[in-house]
C-alpha angles and dihedrals in degrees: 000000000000095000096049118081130190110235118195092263085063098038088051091049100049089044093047089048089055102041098040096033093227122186102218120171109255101355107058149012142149110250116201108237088247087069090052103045081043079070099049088262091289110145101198097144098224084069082065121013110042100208094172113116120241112268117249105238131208118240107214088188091056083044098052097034104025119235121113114252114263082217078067101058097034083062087066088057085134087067100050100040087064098037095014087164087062095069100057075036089069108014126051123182125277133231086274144045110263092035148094146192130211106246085194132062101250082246094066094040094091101042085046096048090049084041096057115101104230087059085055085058097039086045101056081035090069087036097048087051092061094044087056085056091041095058094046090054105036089083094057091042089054096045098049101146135202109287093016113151116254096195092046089055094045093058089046086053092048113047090035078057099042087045086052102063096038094121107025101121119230092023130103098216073201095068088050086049091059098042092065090043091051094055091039080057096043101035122340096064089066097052103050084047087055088043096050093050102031098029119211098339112145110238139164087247095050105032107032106211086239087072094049086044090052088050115038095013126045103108078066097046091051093049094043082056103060089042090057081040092056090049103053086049092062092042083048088060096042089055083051099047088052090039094053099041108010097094119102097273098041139098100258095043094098091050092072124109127226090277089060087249129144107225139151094252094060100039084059094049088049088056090058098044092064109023093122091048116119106202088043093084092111094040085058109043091051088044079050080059111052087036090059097044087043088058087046100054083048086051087048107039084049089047087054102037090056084045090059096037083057095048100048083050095059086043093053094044088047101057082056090053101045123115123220082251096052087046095049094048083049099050100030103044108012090044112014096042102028087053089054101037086063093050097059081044080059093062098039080057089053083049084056102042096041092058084040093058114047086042086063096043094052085043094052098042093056095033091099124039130203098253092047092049089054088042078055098037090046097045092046091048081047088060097046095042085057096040084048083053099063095039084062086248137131135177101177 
């Protein structure tokens, strides 16, 4: 239809189905002639592949008794099969055969799910399988040569990664395929152009500073950043001070200048409109205050300000100073890779949350069953039967 649109990931798979003449559940199959001609020879693919996913039916026993339906948690046998230890991690048997019970609160099912120790392995598994990918490609990444051919490596890189990824359960290699195709298409196209044509040359477009900063200078960076940290606290307690007691009636609303704003300046020409009052002990003391955390946010943003002008000098003096080897090891395994690796990290995490979800959502349909809802319902109309009592009131 004219809003869907076929990404590689769909066009692969459909070519690989045809030309490898793949079975797959609910996606491909070879149907015998007879079975066509059964059909009248019409090839609408409901009348042989049913794509359509399971309902999700409701259990009125679970409803009525509580327990969530075995039948339920068999249907997640993907799952098990990988971390079968997660599922008496999470579930324990009801008072009666068919049925379970969470052992967890639904807030703890995720961590513990992360936590188990077979998702650890399945976990470093998926990521041991990229890395595998990743050392038999770093070499040709590094070596990319003037008038090399962007599209040719891009296909090596792809099918070595959908091959990859071939057997890695709960995971579409597809999926993989098009992640990589997805950040040729947003970044890493335009470097390999650049690279093909420049060759190694450290620039702002191929090398961000915050990749140079990640790898030469991050001692600087986490020091520029409590620096910046310091500051907006100050600037924080300065917001509260005038929001607390900056109102008319309030201690802070003389300090302000002609444009109704609260500065330094102002709050120092208040203190010394009233430095003789009496009754203005208080209004001082708090003025004393902001004047001194308004001299300590300008000690601070300088302090800040000289701490990036010195970082984005080192950067600078360091992309003069950066070897094709430096340069390749920043954009191939700091950029490219990194980029990648967190993208299969990005579908380790689905896996998670999937499982996460519809074990929350079974916990939470069966949480609650039907004699417990009238115990609650009867128990809150006997409250406001009695709250109606004492008001002299009556609806029944």
């Amino acid at each position: 239809g004219p809003k869907n649109r076929l990404r590689a990931q769909d066009i692969h798979k459909i070519v690989d189905a045809f030309t490898r003449q793949l079975v797959l559940p609910k996606y491909s199959r070879l149907v015998p002639l007879a079975e066509v001609e059964a059909n009248d020879y019409n090839l609408n693919l409901p009348r042989y592949i049913d794509s359509s996913e399971p309902e999700d039916l409701q259990d009125l026993e679970g409803h009525l008794r509580g327990g969530i339906p075995n039948r339920d948690l068999d249907d997640l046998a993907s799952y098990w099969q990988v971390f079968p230890e997660v599922r008496a991690t999470l579930f324990e048997p009801a008072d009666r055969p068919g049925y379970s019970q969470p052992r967890l609160p639904a807030s703890e099912v995720r961590s513990a799910i992360l936590g188990h120790p077979q998702f650890l392995a399945f976990n470093h598994s998926v990521l041991a399988l990229f890395g595998q990918w990743k050392a038999a490609n770093r070499h040709r990444l590094r070596n990319i040569a003037l008038g090399d051919k962007p599209k040719a490596l891009l296909e090596f890189l792809a099918e070595g990664l959908l091959q990859q990824f071939q057997q890695a359960p709960l995971l579409d290699p597809y999926d993989l395929y098009q992640h990589l195709l997805d950040y040729w298409e947003q970044t890493m196209q335009d470097d390999v152009y650049l690279l093909v044509q420049e060759g190694w040359k450290a620039s702002a477009e191929l090398v961000p500073a915050e990749l140079v900063i990640g790898r030469y200078f991050q001692t600087e960076a986490k020091a520029l950043e409590a620096l910046e940290a310091d500051r907006d606290d100050l600037t924080r307690q300065l917001e509260e001070l005038e929001e607390e007691h900056g109102g008319e009636e309030g201690l802070l609303a003389q300090a302000r200048n002609d444009k109704n704003k609260l500065t330094k300046a102002s709050v120092k020409d208040r203190l010394v409109a009233i430095k003789y009052e009496k009754d203005a002990q208080d209004e001082r003391a708090l003025l004393a205050k902001v004047r001194d955390l308004f001299d300590a946010e300008t000690a601070a943003s300088k302090q800040a300000k000289e701490a990036a002008k010195a970082l984005t000098e080192n950067v600078s003096n360091k992309y003069a100073r950066l070897s094709p080897d430096e340069v390749q090891t920043l954009v191939v395994d700091d950029k490219w890779l990194s980029a990648l690796e967190a993208s299969v990290q990005a579908e380790l995490d689905r896996v998670s949350q999937s499982l996460t979800s519809r074990v929350r959502q079974l916990a939470e349909r069966y949480a609650t069953p039907l004699p417990r809802l009238e115990d609650e319902v009867a128990a809150l109309s006997a409250k406001v039967e009695e709250h109606l009592k004492r008001m002299g009131l009556a609806w029944k």
